[in-house]
C-alpha positions as a Markdown table, in Angstrom:
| # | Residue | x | y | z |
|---|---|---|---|---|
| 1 | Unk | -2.8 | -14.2 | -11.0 |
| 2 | Unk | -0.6 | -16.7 | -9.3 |
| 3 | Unk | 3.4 | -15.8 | -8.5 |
| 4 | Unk | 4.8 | -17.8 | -11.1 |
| 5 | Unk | 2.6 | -15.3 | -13.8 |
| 6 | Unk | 4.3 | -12.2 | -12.1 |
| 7 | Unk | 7.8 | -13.6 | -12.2 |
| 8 | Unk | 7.2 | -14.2 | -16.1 |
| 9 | Unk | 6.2 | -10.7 | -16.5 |
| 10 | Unk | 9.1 | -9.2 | -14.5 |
| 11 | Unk | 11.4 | -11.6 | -16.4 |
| 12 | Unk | 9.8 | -10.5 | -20.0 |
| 13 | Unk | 9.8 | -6.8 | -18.7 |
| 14 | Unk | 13.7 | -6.6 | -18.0 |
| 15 | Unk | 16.2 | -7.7 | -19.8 |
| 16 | Unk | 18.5 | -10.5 | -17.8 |
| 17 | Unk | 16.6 | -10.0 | -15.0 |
| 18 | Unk | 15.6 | -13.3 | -12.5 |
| 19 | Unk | 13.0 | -12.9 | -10.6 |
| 20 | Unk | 11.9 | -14.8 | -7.3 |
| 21 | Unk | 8.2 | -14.4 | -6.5 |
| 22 | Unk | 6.0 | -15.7 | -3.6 |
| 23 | Unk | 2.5 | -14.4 | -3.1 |
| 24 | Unk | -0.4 | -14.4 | -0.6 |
| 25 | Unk | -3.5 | -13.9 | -2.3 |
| 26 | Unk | -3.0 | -10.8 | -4.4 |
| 27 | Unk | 0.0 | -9.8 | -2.1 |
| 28 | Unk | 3.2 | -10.3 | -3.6 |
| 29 | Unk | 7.1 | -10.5 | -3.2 |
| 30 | Unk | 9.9 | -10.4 | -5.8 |
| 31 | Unk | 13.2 | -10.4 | -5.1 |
| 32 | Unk | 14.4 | -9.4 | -8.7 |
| 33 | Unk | 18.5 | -9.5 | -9.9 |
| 34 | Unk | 19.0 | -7.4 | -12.7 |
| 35 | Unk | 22.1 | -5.7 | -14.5 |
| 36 | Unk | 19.9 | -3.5 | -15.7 |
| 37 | Unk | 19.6 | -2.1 | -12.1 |
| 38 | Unk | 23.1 | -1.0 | -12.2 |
| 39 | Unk | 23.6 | 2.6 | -11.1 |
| 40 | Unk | 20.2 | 3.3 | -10.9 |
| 41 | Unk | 18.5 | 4.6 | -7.6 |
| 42 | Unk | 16.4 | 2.4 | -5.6 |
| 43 | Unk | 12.9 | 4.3 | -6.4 |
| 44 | Unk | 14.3 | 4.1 | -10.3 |
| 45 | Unk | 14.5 | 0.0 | -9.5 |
| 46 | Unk | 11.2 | -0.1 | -8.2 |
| 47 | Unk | 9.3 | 1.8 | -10.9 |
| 48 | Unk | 11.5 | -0.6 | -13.7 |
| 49 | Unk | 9.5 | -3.5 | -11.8 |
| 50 | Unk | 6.4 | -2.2 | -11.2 |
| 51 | Unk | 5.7 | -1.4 | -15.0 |
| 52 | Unk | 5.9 | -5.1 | -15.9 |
| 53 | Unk | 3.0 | -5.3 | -14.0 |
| 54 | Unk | 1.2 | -2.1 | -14.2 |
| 55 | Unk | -1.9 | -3.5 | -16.1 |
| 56 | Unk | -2.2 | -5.7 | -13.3 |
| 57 | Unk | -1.9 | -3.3 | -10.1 |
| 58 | Unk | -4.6 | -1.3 | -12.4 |
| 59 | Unk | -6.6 | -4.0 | -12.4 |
| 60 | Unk | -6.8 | -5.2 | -9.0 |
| 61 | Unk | -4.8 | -8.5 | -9.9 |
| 62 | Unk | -2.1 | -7.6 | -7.9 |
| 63 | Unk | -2.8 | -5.7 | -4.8 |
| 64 | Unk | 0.5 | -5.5 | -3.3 |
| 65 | Unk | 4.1 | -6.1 | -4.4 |
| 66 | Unk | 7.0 | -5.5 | -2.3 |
| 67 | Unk | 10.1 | -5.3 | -4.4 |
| 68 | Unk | 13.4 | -6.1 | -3.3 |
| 69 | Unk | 16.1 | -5.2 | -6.0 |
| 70 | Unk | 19.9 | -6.3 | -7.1 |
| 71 | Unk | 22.7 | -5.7 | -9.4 |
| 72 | Unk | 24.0 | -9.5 | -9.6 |
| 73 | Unk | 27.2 | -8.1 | -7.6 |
| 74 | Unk | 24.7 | -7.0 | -5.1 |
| 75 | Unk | 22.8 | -10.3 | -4.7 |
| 76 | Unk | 26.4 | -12.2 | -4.7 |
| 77 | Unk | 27.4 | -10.2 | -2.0 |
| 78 | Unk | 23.9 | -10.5 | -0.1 |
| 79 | Unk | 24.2 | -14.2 | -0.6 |
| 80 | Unk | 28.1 | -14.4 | 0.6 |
């Protein structure tokens, strides 16, 4: 599983969402921007994301993902 696979899974599993994803073997990092995030807690966030990949964790695929997550107001503001 390469980083560009678990960007396309992220992307599939959230509506609107873009992902950025960079990996180290089977540790990876996504910064993912979603609408879908808004008003949800940061655990809620992380959970939305780790269920596009589930199958994967379970599988030993992907060993590690650290998740940052953003409403697009939040990444515009990170990004200012």
């Amino acid at each position: 599983m390469d980083a560009n696979e678990v960007k396309k899974c992220i992307e599939a599993g959230i509506p609107g969402a873009e992902a950025m994803v960079t990996a180290d073997g089977t540790k990876f990092n996504a910064i993912v921007v979603s609408a879908e995030f808004e008003g949800k807690t940061m655990l809620a966030e992380h959970k939305m994301v780790y269920a596009t990949v589930d199958e994967y964790i379970k599988s030993g695929a992907v060993h590690a993902l650290n998740i940052k997550a953003y409403t697009p107001e939040e990444w515009a503001a990170e990004n200012a």
